[in-house]
DRENDREN-526486 format. One line per field, with one value per residue (C-alpha): residue number from 1; residue in one letter; x, y, z. Coordinates in Angstrom, 3 decimals, decimal comma. Last residue first. Layout:
BEGIN
seq = NUM/...
type = a/...
px = X/...
py = Y/...
pz = Z/...
//
This chain:
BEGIN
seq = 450/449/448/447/446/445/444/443/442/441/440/439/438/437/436/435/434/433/432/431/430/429/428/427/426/425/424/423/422/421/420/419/418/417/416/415/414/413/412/411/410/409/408/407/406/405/404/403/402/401/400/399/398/397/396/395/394/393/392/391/390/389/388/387/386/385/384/383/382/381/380/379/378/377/376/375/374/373/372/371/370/369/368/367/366/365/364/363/362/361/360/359/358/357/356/355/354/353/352/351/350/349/348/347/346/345/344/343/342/341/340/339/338/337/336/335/334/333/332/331/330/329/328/327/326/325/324/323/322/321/320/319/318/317/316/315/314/313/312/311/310/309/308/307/306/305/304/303/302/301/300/299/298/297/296/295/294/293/292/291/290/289/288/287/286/285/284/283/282/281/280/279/278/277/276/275/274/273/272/271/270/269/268/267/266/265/264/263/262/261/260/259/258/257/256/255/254/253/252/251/250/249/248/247/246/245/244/243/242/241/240/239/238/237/236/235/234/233/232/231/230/229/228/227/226/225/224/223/222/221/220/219/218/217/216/215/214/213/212/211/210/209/208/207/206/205/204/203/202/201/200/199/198/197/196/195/194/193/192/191/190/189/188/187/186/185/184/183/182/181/180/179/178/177/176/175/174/173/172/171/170/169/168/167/166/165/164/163/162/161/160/159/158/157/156/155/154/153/152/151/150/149/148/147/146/145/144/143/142/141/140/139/138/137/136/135/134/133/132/131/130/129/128/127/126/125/124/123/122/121/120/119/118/117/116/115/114/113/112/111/110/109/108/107/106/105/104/103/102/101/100/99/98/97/96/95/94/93/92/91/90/89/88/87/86/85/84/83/82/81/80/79/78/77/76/75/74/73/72/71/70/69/68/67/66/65/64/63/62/61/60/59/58/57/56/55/54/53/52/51/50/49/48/47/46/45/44/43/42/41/40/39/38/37/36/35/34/33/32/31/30/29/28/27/26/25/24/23/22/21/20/19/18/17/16/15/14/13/12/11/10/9/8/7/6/5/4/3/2/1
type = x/x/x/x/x/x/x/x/x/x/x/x/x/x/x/x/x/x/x/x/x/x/x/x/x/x/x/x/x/x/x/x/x/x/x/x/x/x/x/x/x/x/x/x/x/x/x/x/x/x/x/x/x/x/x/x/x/x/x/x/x/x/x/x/x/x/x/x/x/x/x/x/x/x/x/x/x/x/x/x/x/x/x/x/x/x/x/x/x/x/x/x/x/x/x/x/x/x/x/x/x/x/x/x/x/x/x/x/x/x/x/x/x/x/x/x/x/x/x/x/x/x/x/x/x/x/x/x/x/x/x/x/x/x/x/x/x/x/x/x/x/x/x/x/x/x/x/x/x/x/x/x/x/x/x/x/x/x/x/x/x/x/x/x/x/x/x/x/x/x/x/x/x/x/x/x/x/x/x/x/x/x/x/x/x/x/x/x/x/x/x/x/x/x/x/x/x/x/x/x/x/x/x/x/x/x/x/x/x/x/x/x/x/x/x/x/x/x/x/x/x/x/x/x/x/x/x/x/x/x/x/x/x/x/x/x/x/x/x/x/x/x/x/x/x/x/x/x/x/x/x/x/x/x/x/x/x/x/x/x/x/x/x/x/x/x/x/x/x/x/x/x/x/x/x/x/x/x/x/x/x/x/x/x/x/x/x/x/x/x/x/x/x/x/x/x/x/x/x/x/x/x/x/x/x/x/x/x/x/x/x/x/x/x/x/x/x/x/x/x/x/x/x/x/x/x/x/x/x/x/x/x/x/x/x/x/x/x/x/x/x/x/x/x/x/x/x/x/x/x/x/x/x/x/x/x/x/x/x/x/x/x/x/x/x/x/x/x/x/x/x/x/x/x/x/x/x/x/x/x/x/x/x/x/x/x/x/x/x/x/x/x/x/x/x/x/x/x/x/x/x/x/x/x/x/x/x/x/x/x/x/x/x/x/x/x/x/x/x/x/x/x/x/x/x/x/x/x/x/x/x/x/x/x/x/x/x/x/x/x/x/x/x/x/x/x/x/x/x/x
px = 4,338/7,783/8,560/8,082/9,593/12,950/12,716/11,823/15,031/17,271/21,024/19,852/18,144/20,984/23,645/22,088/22,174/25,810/26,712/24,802/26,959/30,244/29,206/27,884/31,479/33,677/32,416/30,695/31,259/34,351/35,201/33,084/32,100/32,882/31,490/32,966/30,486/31,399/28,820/28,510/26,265/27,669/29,313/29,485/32,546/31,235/32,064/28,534/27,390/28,967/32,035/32,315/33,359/32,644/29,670/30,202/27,475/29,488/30,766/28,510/29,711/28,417/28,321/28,214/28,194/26,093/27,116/28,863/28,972/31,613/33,960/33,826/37,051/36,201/35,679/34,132/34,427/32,680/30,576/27,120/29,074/30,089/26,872/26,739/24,536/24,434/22,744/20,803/19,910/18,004/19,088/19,756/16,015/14,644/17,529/15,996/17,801/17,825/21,037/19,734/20,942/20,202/16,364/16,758/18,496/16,543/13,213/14,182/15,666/12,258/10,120/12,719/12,066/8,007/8,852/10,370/7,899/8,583/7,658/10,952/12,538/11,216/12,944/15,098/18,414/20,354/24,325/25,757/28,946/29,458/27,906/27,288/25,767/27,436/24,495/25,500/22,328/21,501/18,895/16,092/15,580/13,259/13,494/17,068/19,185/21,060/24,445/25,522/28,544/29,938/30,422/28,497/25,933/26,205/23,964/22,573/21,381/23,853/22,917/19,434/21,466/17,701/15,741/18,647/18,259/15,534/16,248/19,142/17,635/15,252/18,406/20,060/17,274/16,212/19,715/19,134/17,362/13,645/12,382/8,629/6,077/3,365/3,450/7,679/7,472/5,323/8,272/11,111/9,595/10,688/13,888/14,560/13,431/16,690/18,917/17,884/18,725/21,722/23,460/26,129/27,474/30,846/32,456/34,438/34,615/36,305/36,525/37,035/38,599/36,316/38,235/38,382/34,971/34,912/36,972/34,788/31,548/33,269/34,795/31,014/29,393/31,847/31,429/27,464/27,798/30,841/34,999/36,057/38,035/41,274/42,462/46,107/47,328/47,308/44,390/44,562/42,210/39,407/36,813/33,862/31,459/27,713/25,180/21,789/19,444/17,078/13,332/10,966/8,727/6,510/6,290/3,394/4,454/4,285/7,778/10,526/13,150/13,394/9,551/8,167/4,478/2,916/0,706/-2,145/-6,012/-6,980/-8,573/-4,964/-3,056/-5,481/-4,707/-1,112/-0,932/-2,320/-5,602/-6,110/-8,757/-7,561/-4,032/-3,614/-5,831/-7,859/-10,731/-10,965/-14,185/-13,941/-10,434/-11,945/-9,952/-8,932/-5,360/-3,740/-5,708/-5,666/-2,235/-1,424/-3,667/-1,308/1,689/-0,396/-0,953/-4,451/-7,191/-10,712/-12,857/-15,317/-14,630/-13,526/-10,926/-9,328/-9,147/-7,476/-4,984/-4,091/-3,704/-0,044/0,636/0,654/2,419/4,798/5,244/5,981/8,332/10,294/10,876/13,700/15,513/19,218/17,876/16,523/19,210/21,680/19,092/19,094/16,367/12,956/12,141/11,894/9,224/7,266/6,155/2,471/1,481/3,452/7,258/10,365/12,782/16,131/17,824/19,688/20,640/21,774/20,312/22,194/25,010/25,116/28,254/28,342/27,872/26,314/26,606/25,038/23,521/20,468/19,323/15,844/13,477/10,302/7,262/4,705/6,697/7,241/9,272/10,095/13,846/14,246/16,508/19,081/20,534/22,942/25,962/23,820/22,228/20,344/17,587/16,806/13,446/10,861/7,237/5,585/4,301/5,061/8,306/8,196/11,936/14,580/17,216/16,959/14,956/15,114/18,844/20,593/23,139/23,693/25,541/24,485/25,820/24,985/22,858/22,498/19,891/17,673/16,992/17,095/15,672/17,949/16,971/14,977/15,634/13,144/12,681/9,686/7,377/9,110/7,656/10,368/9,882/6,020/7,411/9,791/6,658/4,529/6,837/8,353/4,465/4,137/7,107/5,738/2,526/4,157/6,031/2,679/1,128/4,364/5,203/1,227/1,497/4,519/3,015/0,000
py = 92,922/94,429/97,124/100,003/98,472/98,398/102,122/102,323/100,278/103,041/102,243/98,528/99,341/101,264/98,978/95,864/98,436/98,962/95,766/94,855/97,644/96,529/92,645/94,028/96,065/93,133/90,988/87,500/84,573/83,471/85,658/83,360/85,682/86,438/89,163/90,560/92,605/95,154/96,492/99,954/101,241/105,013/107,313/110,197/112,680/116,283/116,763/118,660/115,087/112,867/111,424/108,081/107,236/102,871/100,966/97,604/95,077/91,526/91,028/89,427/86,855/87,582/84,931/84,478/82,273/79,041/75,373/75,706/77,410/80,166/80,198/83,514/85,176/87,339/90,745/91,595/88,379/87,564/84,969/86,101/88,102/85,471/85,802/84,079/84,883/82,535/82,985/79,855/77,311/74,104/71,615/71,143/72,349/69,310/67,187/67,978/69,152/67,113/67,759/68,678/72,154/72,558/71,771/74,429/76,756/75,844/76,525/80,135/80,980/80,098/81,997/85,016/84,690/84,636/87,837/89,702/88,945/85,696/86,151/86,979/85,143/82,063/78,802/79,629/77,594/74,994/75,551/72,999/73,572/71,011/68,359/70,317/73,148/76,262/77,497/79,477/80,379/79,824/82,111/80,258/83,218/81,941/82,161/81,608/83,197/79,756/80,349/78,346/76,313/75,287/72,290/71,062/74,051/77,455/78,937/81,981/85,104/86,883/87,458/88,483/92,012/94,170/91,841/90,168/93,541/92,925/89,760/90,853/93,316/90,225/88,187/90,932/92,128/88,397/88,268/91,047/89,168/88,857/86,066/85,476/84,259/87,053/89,011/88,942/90,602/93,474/93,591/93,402/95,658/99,391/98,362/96,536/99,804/101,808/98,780/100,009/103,126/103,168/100,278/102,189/99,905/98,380/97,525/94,632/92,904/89,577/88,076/84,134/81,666/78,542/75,154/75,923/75,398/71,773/70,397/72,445/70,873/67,337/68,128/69,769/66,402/64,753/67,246/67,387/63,616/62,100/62,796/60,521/61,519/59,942/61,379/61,601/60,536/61,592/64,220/67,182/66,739/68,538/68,607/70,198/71,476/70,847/72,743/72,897/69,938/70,939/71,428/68,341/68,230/65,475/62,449/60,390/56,690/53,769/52,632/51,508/54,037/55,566/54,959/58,323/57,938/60,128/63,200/62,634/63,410/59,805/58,748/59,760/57,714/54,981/55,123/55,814/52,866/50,964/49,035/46,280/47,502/44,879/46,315/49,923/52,436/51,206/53,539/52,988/52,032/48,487/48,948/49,686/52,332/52,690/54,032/51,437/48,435/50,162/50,758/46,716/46,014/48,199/46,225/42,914/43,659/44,527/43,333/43,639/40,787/39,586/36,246/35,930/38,600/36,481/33,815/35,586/37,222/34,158/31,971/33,695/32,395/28,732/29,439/30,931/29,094/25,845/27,347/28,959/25,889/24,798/27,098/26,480/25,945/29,289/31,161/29,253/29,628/33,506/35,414/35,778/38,701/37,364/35,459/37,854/37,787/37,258/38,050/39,157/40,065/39,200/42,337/42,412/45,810/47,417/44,777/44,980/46,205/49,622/49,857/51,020/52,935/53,695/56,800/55,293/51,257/49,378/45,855/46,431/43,313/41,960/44,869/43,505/43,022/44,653/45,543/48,106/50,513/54,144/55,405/58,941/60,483/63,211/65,262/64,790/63,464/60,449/61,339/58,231/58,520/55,681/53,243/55,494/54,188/53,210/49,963/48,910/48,984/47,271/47,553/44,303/45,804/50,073/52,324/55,969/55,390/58,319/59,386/56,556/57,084/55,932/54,374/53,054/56,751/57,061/59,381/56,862/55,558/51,896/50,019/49,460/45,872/44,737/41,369/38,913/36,650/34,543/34,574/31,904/27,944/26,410/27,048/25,527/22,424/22,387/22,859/20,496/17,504/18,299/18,330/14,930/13,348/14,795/13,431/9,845/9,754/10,291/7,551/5,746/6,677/5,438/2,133/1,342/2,386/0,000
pz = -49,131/-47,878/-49,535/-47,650/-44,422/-45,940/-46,884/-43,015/-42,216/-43,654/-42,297/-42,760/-46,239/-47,248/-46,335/-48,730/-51,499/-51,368/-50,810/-53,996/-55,700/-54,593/-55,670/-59,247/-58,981/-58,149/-61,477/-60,826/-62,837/-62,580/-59,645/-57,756/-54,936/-51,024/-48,783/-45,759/-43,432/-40,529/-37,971/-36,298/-33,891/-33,424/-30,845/-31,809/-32,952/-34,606/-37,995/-38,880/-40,766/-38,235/-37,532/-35,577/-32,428/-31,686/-30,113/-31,923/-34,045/-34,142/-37,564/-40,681/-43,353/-46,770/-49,185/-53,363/-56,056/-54,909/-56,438/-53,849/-50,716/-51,080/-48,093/-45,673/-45,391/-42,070/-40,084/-37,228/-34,583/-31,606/-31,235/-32,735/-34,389/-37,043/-38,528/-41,941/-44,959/-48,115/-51,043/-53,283/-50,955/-52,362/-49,467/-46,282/-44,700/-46,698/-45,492/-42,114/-39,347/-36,406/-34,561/-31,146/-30,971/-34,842/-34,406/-32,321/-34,726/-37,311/-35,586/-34,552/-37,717/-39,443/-36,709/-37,520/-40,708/-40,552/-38,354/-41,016/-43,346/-45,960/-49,936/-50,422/-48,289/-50,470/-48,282/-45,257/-45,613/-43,905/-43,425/-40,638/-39,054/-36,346/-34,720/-31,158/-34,074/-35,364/-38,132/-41,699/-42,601/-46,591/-48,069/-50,322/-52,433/-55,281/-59,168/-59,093/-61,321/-63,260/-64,260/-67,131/-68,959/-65,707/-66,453/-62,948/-63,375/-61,693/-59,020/-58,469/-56,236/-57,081/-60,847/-59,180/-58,698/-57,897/-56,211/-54,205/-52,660/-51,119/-50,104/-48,800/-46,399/-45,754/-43,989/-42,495/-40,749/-39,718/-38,041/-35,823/-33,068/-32,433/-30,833/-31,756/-29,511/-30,914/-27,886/-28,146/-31,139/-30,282/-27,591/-28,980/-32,372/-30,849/-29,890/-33,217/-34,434/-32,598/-33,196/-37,212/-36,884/-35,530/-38,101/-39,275/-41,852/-42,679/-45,962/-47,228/-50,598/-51,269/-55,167/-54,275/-56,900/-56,731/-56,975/-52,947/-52,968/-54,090/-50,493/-48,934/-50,096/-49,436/-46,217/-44,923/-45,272/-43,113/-40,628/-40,691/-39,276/-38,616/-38,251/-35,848/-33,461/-32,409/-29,014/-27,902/-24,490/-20,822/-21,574/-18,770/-16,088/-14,838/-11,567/-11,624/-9,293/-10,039/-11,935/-10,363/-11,836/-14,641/-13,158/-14,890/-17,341/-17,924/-20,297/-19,400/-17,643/-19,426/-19,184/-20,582/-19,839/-23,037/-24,051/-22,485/-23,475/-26,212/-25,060/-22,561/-23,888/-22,191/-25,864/-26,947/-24,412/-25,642/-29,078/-29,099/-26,934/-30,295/-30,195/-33,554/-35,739/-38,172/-38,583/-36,135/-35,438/-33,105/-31,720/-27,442/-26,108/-26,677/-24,597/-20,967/-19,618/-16,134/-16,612/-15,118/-16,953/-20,192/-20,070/-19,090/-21,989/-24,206/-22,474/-23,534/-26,923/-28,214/-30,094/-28,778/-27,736/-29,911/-29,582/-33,126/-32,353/-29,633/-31,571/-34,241/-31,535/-30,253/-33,340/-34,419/-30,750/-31,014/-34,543/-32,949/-29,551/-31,940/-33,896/-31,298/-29,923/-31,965/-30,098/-31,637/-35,293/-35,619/-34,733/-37,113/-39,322/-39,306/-37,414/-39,203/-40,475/-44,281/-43,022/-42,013/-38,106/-36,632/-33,082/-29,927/-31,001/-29,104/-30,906/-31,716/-32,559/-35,468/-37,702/-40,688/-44,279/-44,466/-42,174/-39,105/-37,461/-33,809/-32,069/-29,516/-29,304/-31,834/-32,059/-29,078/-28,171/-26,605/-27,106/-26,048/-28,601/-31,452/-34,322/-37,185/-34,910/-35,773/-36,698/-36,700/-39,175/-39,387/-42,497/-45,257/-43,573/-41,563/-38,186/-36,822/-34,209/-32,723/-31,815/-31,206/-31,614/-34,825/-34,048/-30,055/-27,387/-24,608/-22,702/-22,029/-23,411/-23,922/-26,118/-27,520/-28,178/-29,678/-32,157/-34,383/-37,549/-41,139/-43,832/-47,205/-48,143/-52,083/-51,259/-49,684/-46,113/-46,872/-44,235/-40,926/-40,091/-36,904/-35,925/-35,046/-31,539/-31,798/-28,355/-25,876/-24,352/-23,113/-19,333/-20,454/-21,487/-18,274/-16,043/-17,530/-17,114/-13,995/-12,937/-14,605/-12,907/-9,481/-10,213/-11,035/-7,686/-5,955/-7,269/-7,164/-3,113/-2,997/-4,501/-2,545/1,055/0,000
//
């Protein structure tokens, strides 16, 4: 009797070994996500930021990286459903077109072509099974009339309250997104770089801490990425260009005395008002009247093309490095539609994510080099463009005026730079000349502007 029941229970314990090693084994497919091609000829790319980490929940269309190749930066969005199981890049790293960026454990069905490699497949020979005992889920589910939905966007429905048949799905087969029920909750996307569900919010920036330095103890290599790669092949085919240089400076009195008188008009309308729009429309204007300048030539050089529209090029210091992006139709543009423009560049800037659409099509090229600290310069043509100006810090120095009496006047300097192939040092002269007469006569600027 003592036998029989040391078997009975002997046997139970065997089973529930059994059952609970069959379901150890039991894992959602693993795929890897590939970096799709990005275009432009791009085979390369550089990773700046990680918007997700191992082990985080990550669904369809949410951050993955943002990538920042020479032309402009991109933002990588998910295609899957799952948990981030390996990340193949460090920061800063190089990707290549086609590989691997991260791999994912997806809920639901998975392409073929997605699969891992064979070698992969072959060591968890399980996977199989737990796919295709999965791919049934949400189709049962569905025919059941309940609503489909992973289980992190369950897990947001469950926190928040929110019963999912009253949430819209947006995504395949009416399936329920977190976008979806973060917007039926009127919250902004979640904050996915720690892995969490939680609503992004703003927090206070810590208080600056006390430093300590130390001297390097052996030489650095850098690599030379991003903007700065781009910029050594643009550079490299401007100094085919033989520059004409021009220098003048401008009493710019009047105009700090309107840009006075607009701060704060400006600042009611949530626009920051610098200088630099000034600039920018005053050579608009007189873009207008030497459109020779305002030009590009073709790759034999057989034609200058006057631009229709003044797409003006803003030389930009960025944490990536020098970066030129342009403001599209100046001419059309007000003063404070440019400064709006400048405003979102130079952000956008800060955080290296300028658009290849802001990279390309610029036609003139205006740099402020005051903005550091400099007066005069040797700007470098931007090719295929034919001319630049590069603008000195404004300076409170004694000037002369009309009864001979010494003032003290606003005074800026500007060096200008043109292919001397095709442009002659008086049109340049008499562009300069025009551009100072609207800034020592902003009201005759004013006039025109429609």
């Amino acid at each position: 009797m003592m036998a029989a029941r040391v078997l009975g229970n002997t046997s139970k314990i065997i089973k529930f070994n059994r059952h609970f090693h069959t379901a150890k084994a039991s894992f959602l497919p693993i795929v890897q996500f590939k970096l799709s091609d990005i275009g432009e000829g791009i085979a390369e790319v550089q990773v700046k930021e990680w918007y997700v980490k191992e082990g985080d929940t990550i669904s369809q269309f949410d951050k993955v990286c943002e990538v920042q190749s020479d032309k402009a930066a991109v933002t990588i969005s998910s295609r899957y459903d799952g948990v981030v199981r390996k990340l193949y890049h460090d920061i800063d790293g190089m990707a290549r077109v086609g590989q691997a960026l991260i791999d994912v454990e997806v809920e639901g069905n998975v392409q073929e072509e997605d699969q891992p490699s064979k070698e992969t497949a072959s060591s968890k020979p399980e996977a199989a099974q737990a796919k295709s005992t999965d791919s049934k889920a949400p189709e049962a589910a569905h025919s059941d009339g309940k609503v489909l939905a992973t289980p992190a966007v369950r897990r947001i429905a469950i926190e928040n309250k929110v019963k999912l048949s009253d949430v819209r799905g947006s995504g395949k087969d009416g399936r329920v997104l977190k976008e979806d029920v973060l917007k039926f909750l009127g919250q902004v996307p979640a904050d996915h770089s720690s892995g969490t569900t939680n609503v992004r919010t703003t927090h206070q920036p810590p208080l600056p801490t006390s430093k300590s330095y130390q001297a390097l103890k052996e030489d650095v290599a850098v690599p030379i990425r991003g903007y700065t790669r781009a910029m050594i092949k643009t550079m490299t085919e401007a100094l085919k260009i033989p520059h004409f240089g021009y220098n003048d400076e401008i009493n710019v009195d009047a105009l700090v005395k309107l840009r006075g008188e607009l701060k704060e008009f400006a600042k009611e309308r949530h626009v920051k008002l610098s200088y630099m729009p000034f600039f920018i429309k005053a050579a608009s204007l007189a873009l207008l009247e030497f459109p020779g300048l305002n030009a590009t030539t073709d790759d034999k050089l057989e034609n200058v093309i006057h631009k229709a529209s003044h797409n003006i090029c803003l030389a930009m210091d960025t944490p990536g490095g020098l970066v030129v992006p342009n403001i599209k139709n100046c001419e059309q543009r007000s003063i404070f539609e440019i400064a709006q423009e400048i405003t979102r560049l130079m952000e956008a800037g800060k955080r290296q994510q300028i658009g290849r659409e802001d990279l390309v099509g610029g036609t003139f090229t205006l740099s402020n080099i005051g903005a550091i600290g400099g007066t005069y310069a040797s700007p470098v043509i931007f090719p295929p463009q034919v001319a630049i100006g590069a603008i000195g810090k404004i300076e409170r120095l004694p000037r002369f005026d009309r009864h001979d009496n010494v003032i003290a006047a606003n005074v800026i300097k500007v060096s200008w730079c043109a292919d001397h192939r095709v442009v002659d040092g008086a049109t340049m002269a008499r562009f300069s000349n025009r551009w100072k007469f609207y800034l020592e006569h902003p009201s005759a600027m004013l006039a025109q502007l429609k």
